[in-house]
Each structure stands twice: as structure tokens, then as C-alpha cells.
N, C-alpha and C positions, 0 to 999 in steps of 0.2 A: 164181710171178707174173712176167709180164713186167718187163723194166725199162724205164727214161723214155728215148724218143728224144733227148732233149738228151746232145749231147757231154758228157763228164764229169761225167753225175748220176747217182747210183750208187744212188737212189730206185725205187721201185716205182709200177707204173701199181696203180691201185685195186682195179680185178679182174680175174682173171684173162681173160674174156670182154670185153674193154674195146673202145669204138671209140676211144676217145682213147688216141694213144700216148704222151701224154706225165703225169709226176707231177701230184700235185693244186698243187702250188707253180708250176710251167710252165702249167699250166693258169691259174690262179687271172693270172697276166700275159700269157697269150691273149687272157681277157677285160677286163682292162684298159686295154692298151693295142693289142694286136692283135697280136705275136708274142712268142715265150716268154723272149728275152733281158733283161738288165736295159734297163731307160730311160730314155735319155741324160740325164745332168745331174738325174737325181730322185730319191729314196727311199736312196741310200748319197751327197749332198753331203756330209755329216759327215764323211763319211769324208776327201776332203779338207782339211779345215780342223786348225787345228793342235791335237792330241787331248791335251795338256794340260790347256793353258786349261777346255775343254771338256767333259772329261772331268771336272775339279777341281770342275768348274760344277756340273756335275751330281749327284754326287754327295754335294755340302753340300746342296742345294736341292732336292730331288727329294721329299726329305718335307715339305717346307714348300711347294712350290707345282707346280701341275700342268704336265703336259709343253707344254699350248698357252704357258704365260704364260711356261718357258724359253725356249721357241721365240722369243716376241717381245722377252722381255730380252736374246737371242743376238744376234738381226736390228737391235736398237739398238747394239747393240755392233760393230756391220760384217759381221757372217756372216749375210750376206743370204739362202743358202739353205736356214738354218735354218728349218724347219717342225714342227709337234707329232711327225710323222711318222717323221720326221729323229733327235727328242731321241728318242722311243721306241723307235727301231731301236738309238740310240747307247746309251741307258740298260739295255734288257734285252742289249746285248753286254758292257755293266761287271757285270752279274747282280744290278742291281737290281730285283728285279719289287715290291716295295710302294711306293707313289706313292698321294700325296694322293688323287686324284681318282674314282680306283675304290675301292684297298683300304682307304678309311677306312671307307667307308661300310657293308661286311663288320667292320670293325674297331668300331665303334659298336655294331652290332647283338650282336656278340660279348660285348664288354662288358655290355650292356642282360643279353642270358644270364645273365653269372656273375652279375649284382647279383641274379636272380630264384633264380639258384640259394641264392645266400646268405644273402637275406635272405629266403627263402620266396614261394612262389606266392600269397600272400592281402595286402589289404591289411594295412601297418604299424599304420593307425591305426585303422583299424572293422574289420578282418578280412574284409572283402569278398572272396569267391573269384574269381567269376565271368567279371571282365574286369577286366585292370590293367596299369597305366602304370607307367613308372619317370620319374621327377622331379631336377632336378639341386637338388641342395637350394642351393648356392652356381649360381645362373646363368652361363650361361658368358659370356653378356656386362657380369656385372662380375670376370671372369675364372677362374670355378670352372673345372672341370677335368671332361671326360670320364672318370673315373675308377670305380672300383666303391665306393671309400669317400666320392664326393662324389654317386651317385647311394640313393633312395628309393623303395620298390615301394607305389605306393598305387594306388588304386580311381578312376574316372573323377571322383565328388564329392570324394573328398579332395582331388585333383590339385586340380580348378575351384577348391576354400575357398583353398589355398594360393596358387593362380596369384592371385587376387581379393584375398587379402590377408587374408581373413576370418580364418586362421590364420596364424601365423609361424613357421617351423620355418628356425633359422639353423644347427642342425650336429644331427648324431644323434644326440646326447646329449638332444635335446628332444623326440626321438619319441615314449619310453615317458612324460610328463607328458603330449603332445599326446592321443596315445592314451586315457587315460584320461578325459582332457578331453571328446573325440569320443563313445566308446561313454555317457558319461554324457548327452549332449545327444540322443545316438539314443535313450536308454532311455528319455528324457523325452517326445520326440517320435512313438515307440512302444512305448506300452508293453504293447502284446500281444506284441510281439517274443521279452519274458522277459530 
């Protein structure tokens, strides 16, 4: 494969048959800006600024808050060129790639997983197969925790009885009482079910 017309880029053009002589990176600042070189005063400011400070910043706070909301506690603090853009070039060069803002949210669902894997595919309380939810039995806003021991694999009606209040389930230890509670109230409600 050819290589990228830019002076000292030691990259490859994409195909071999290419009309563009230059990398997908050279490329990718073609269309940007309109030639392949960096651009003046944007995307490497950080790198001016003094990489202590900066860096220390970043690395306490990177899991507790997203690269935009760095950016603008940076630019309060005088480093005016600080942008999201800026903190996520400076942060994936310190080789942090998990951050709030995307990999929680892979992080969450992950969780949700192992709780389904552990506590079984069916609901806890009625054994519903079908379709189910995971439940934080401690809410996180009065401060339970994303955790696999603070989540519950139940059924769309259990979830609703507990969101509602109809039931109360304050730690797992009151599952296997609730549970029996439930299936006895289904059996009464139908009892062709068996």
C-alpha cells in the first residue's frame, strides 16, 4: 500500500487503488478544516498549558465527571482554551479511556448482566420467565448503589407492586418471605394456574 503524502507520516493511504493520497487521519483534517496540517491554536491547546495542574485535574475527576463539565471547570479556572475536546485528547494521552459519560453506561448494563446471571433469568418473586427487569432494591437516590448485591431480577408487575409501594422489599433477605407472599396472592387470583 502506498504511503500518506504528508511529510513525516509514516501511515498508510487506505487502498491500494486510492485517489486520495493522503492517511484517513490527513484526510479526516482536509475535511475539517481544508488542509491536512494541525489548526492553528485548536484541538492540541492543552498542550500548552502547564500539564501538571491539568493533568492531576484530570485524573482525580475523570470518573466522577464528564470531559465537557472538565472543560468548563478548566476555562473557570483561566485556561480559556480548554474545550471537551481538548480534556479528551489530554485524557486518552494520560491512558485513561473509562470516563463517566460513555463507559458508565456499558458499565450499568454490564452489571444489570451479572445480576441476571446470578440471580437467575425468571422473576425472584412470581417466577415470571418471559420479560424482566432488574430493580435497585435500595434507590439510588437515597443513595443505594449500582451494585449486583443492591440489584433484583423481577417481572414487569413485581417491579410496578414495589415501585407503587404495594410491596416493600428493603434488602434480599425479604425476598424469599415476599415471594411466598406473591405466589400465594397469584394462586388465589388464579386458580386454574395450579
Amino acid at each position: 500500500m502506498p504511503k500518506c503524502k504528508m511529510e513525516g507520516c509514516q501511515k498508510f493511504t487506505r487502498y491500494n487503488n486510492t485517489k486520495n493520497p493522503y492517511c484517513s487521519m490527513h484526510l479526516a483534517r482536509i475535511r475539517r478544516h481544508g488542509y491536512p496540517e494541525h489548526k492553528k491554536d485548536s484541538y492540541q491547546s492543552l498542550e500548552k498549558l502547564p500539564h501538571k495542574f491539568i493533568d492531576n485535574f484530570i485524573l482525580k475527576n475523570c470518573d466522577k465527571m464528564i470531559d465537557k463539565d472538565i472543560a468548563i471547570y478548566l476555562s473557570k479556572k483561566g485556561y480559556k482554551n480548554s474545550t471537551q475536546w481538548n480534556v479528551r485528547y489530554r485524557r486518552r494521552k494520560l491512558g485513561v479511556k473509562k470516563y463517566l459519560y460513555g463507559e458508565v453506561q456499558k458499565h450499568k448494563e454490564w452489571i444489570r448482566r451479572q445480576a441476571i446471571k446470578k440471580y437467575g433469568n425468571a422473576c425472584e418473586l412470581c417466577g415470571y420467565i418471559l420479560d424482566i427487569e432488574t430493580h435497585h432494591i435500595i434507590p439510588k437516590k437515597e443513595g443505594g448503589n449500582h451494585e449486583i448485591n443492591n440489584l433484583t431480577v423481577l417481572c414487569p408487575n413485581c417491579h410496578s407492586l414495589i415501585t407503587k409501594k404495594k410491596i416493600e422489599l428493603k434488602n434480599r433477605k425479604d425476598i424469599k418471605g415476599l415471594s411466598k407472599k406473591v405466589r400465594k396472592l397469584i394462586k388465589i387470583a388464579y386458580p386454574y394456574l395450579g
